[in-house]
N, C-alpha and C positions, 0 to 999 in steps of 0.2 A: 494411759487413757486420754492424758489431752495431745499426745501427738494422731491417737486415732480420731478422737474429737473433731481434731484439724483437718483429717484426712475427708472424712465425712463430709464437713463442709464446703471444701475445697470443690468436692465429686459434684455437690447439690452445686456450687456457683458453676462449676465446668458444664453442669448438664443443661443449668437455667442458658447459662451465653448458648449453648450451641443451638436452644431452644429458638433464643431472640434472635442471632445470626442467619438460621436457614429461614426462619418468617420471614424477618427482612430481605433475606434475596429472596424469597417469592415475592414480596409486593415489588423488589425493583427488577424481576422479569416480567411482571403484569404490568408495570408502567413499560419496559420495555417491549410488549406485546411478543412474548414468549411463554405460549402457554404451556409447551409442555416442559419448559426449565422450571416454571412456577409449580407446577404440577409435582413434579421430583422433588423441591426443594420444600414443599406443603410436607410429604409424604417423609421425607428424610428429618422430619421437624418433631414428627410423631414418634419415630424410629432409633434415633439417634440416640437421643437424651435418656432412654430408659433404663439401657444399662445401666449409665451412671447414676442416674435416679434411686434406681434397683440399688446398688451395691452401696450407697450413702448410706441407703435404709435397714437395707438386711445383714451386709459384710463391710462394714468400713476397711476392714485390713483388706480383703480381696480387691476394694476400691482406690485400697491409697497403690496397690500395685499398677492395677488398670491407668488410674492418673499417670503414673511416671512414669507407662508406656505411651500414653498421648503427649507428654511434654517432650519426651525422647522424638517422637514422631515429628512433632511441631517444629522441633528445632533443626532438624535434618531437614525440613521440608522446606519454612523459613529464613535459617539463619544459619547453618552451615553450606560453606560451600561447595557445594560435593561432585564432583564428577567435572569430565573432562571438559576444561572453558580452550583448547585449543581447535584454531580453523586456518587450513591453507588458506588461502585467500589469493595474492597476486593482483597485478594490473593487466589488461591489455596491452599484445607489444602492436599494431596496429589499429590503423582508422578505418572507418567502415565508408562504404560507398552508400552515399542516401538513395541511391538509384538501387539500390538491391533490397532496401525495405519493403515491406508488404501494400504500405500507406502508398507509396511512391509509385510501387507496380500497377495498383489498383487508377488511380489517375491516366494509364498510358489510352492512348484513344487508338483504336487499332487504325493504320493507315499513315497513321501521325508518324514526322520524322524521326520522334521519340520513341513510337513505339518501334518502330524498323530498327531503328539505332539499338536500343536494348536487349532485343534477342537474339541481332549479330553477336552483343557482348556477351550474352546469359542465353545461350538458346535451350541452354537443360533447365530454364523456368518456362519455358513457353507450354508447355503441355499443362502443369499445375494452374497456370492462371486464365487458359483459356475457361478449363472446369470452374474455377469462383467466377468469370464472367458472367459462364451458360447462369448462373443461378440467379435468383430474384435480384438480390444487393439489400446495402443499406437503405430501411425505409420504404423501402416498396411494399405497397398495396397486398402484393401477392406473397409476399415472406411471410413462412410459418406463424410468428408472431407481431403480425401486423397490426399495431392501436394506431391509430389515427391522429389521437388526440398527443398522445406521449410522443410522437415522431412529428408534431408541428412542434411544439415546443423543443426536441432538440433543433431540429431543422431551424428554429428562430434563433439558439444560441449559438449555432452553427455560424447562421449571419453577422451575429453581434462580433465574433471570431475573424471573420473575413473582414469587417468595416477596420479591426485593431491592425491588420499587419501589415498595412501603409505605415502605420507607425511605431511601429519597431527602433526606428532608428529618425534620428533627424539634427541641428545644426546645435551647435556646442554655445554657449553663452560668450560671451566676447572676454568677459574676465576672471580666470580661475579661482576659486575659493581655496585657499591653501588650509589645510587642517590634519593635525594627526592623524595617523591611519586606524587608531582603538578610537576617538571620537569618531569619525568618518563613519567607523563600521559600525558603532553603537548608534547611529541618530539613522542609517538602513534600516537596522533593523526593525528598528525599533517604529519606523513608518511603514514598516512592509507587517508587522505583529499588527498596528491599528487600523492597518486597511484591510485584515480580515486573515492575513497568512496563520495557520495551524504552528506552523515552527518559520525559521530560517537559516540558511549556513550560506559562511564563505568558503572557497578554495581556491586553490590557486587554478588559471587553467593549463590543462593538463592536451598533449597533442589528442590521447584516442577519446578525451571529450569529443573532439569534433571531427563532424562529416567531412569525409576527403569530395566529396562531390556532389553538388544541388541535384536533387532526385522530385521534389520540389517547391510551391513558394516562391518568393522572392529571388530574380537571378534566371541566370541565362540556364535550362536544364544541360547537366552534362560538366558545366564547368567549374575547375576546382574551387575550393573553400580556403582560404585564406587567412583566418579568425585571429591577429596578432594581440587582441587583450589580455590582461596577468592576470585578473581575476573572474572570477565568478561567483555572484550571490543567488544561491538557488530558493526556492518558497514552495513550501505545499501547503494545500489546500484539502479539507476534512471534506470528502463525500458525506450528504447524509444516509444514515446505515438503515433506515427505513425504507425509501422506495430501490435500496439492493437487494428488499429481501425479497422484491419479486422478480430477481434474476432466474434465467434471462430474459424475462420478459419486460416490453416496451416501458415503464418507467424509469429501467437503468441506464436506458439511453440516454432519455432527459437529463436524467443528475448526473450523468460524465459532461454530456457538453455545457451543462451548467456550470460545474465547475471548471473547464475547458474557457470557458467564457469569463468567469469568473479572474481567475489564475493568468489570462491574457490580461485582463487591463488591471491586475496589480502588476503586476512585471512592466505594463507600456509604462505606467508613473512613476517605478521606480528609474528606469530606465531614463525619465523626462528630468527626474527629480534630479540625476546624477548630473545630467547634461547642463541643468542648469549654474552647477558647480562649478561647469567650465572643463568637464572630463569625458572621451567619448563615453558610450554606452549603447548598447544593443540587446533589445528585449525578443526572448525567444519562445514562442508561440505556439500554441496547436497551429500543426499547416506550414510553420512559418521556422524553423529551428534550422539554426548550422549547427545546434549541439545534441549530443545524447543524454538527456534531461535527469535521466534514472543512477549515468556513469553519475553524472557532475553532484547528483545530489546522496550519492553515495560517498565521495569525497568527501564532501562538504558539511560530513557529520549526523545525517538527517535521518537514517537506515542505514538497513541492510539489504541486500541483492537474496533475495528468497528462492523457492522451490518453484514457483511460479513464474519466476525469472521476471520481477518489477520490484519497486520498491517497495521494502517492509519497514517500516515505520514503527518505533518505539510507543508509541499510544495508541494510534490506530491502526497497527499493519498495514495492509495494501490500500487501505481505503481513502487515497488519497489521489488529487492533480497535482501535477506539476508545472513551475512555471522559470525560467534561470535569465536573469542579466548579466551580460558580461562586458568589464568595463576594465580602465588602466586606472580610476579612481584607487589611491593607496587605503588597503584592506587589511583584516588581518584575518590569516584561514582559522577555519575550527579544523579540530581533529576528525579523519575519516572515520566513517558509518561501523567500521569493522567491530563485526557483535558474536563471539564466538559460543553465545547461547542461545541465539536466535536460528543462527545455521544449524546449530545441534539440535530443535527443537523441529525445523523443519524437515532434519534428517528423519527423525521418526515420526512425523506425522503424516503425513500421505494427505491429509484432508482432504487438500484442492485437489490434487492427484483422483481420486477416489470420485471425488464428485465432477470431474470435466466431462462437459457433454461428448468434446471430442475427443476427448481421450488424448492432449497435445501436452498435457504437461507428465513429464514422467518419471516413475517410478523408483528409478535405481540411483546411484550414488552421484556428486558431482563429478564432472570431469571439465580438463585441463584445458579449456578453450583460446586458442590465440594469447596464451601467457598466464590466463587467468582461472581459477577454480568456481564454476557457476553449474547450474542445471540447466539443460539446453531447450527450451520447448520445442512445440514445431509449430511456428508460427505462421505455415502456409493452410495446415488443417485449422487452426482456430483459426485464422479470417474467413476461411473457407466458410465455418460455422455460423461465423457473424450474416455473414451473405445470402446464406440459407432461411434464418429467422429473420433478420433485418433490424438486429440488435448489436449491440458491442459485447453481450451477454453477460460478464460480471460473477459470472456463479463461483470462481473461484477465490473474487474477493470478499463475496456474501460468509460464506464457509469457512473461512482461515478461522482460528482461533484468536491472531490477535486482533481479529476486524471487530469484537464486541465496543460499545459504547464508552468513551473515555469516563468512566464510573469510578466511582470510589471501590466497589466490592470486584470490578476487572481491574483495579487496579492494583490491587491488594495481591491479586495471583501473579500479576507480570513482575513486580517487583522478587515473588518467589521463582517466577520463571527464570529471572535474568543470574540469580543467586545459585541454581541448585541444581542439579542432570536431573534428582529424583523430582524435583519438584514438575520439570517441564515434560515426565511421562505423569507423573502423577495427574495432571492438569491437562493432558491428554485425554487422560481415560476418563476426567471427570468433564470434561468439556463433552463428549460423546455421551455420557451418562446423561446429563442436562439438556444437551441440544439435539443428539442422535448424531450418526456418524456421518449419514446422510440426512442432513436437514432438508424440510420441504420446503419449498419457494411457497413465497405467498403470492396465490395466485390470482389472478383477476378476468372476466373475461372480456377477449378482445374485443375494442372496437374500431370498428371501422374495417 
């Protein structure tokens, strides 16, 4: 009698928490303005608990079985770790031409020596880039989703971006501060965490970190890159996940170049900061980069290299700037990004897949690119896209699953994510329950 006693009780406190648990995330998706996660989690608050309610009251034995099937569950889901944590991974065996990027292409001015020069080299892009030419572009009046308002304010951070990358780099202190390389690297961080950075990492630098040739920015176009610094300290920067949720529409603009703008002048200071130590340093910039921001900050501990093919980010997924110094200042690396639960989770979620307006990120399995295991977008259809609306668009950083708000109750699942295979379908299927598979943009109407 008192082990059913027990049971009974046990069922009534299991069914009270699950009661209080799903309340609480409906009032933190109505602060979070998700109404219908709040909606689900009202309804599952009703729903839940009554079995167990039920079975306290009527059948404690059928209760205490019920229970040691949810503690079973919980713990499989929790705290064992189950299913497969292996991922190829690899590096890159070369360095990419900055002249072949999309950023780089888009800048050519037809007529220009550059532009002449670049289709001799790559004449099998001339046909793709003529078509994103023909289209509106970014910020034009006449693109699909032209705001006015939303595209002065990128267009201002934009400026604030262009005024930094005069200073990228500049004259070394006349006396070098000699210091350990674990204080050195703890008194970075730790100025780059109080000037606003989300995380920070070191790594060492690596050759297919950097561009084989300025495409553009700073430097003659065309001519090679040269980058002989050891280290690299990379910084992201937390988009806020509010105005993404009107991707792609003209707010998401704003909050990239904001943090764009943002993530430049923490990298010019740190970069100022090193110099004053008496150590080179060079801060690398929206516009302005001889590195590949995404590689270096995959090294450097910060992510993972995702489905989307950008960086995914242990708290806030993709929802994040990037901003990298690279310097001879003595450092010490963190361990690389390498997260073989996060790649497993992308393998079966599709999300951003699903949701791309253009249809550029894709579907099937990674494959082996230039040494390394990644998912390849097609990075000429999504500019294409941007160019058409006159956005950066954003929807599939809106959509991910790890983009929710760094919460106490999203946090609670990532740490099961990171533990479990079951956990990261399970959370799958519950993230689609709560937010829908396709979640809708919140929408605004244009002005201007």
């Amino acid at each position: 009698m008192e082990l059913i006693s027990l049971a009974s009780t046990s069922l009534l406190l299991t069914g009270v928490s699950a009661l209080i648990g799903l309340v609480a995330f409906g009032l933190i998706s109505l602060a979070e303005r998700e109404k219908r996660a709040a909606v689900v989690a009202f309804i599952l608050a009703v729903l839940t608990p009554l079995p167990l309610l039920t079975a306290a009251i009527l059948s404690p034995a059928v209760g205490a079985s019920l229970l040691g099937l949810l503690g079973i569950l919980a713990a499989v889901l929790f705290f064992l770790p189950l299913g497969a944590q292996k991922a190829l991974h690899g590096r890159p065996t070369r360095r990419v031409d900055e002249r072949d990027i999309m950023f780089a292409r888009a800048h050519l001015v037809p007529g220009s020596p550059e532009f002449e020069s670049y289709y001799a080299m790559r004449p099998e892009n001339r046909e793709s880039d003529d078509r994103t030419r023909a289209l509106p572009g970014l910020y034009s009046p006449d693109a699909a989703m032209a705001d006015s308002q939303a595209f002065a304010s990128a267009l201002a951070s934009e400026a604030v971006v262009r005024s930094l990358r005069p200073l990228v780099d500049g004259a070394l202190a006349s006396q070098r501060t000699e210091r350990p390389a674990a204080e050195s690297t703890a008194e970075i961080k730790r100025l780059a965490l109080d000037l606003g950075a989300l995380d920070v990492g070191v790594t060492e630098l690596r050759p297919y970190h950097v561009y084989s040739h300025v495409g553009r920015g700073a430097g003659i176009y065309g001519e090679p890159i040269d980058l002989d610094h050891r280290w690299a300290v990379t910084i992201t920067m937390e988009m806020d996940y509010e105005p993404l949720r009107h991707a792609p529409a003209g707010p998401v603009i704003a909050e990239s170049t904001r943090l764009y703008a943002a993530s430049g002048k923490l990298a010019v200071e740190l970069a100022a900061k090193i110099r004053s130590m008496g150590y080179p340093a060079r801060a690398h910039i929206d516009g302005n980069y001889r590195v590949i921001a995404p590689l270096v900050a995959w090294d450097a501990g910060l992510g993972e290299i995702g489905r989307m093919g950008i960086l995914m980010t242990p708290r806030v997924g993709p929802r994040v700037r990037i901003a990298v110094v690279t310097t001879d200042l003595p450092l010490l690396p963190d361990a690389p990004g390498d997260d073989p639960s996060m790649i497993d989770f992308c393998t079966v979620c599709k999300k951003c897949a699903d949701n791309c307006p253009s249809e550029s990120i894709p579907f099937g399995d990674r494959e082996r690119v230039d040494g390394a295991w990644r998912w390849k977008i097609d990075a000429d259809s999504c500019f294409r896209y941007w160019n058409a609306i006159g956005t950066d668009c954003g929807r599939c950083l809106t959509v991910c699953p790890y983009s929710h708000p760094d919460s106490a109750a999203h946090n609670l699942l990532r740490v099961a994510i990171r533990r479990s295979a079951v956990a990261r379908r399970a959370s799958l299927r519950l993230d689609d329950l709560f937010y829908g598979r396709k979640p809708r943009a919140r929408r605004q109407r244009p002005r201007g």
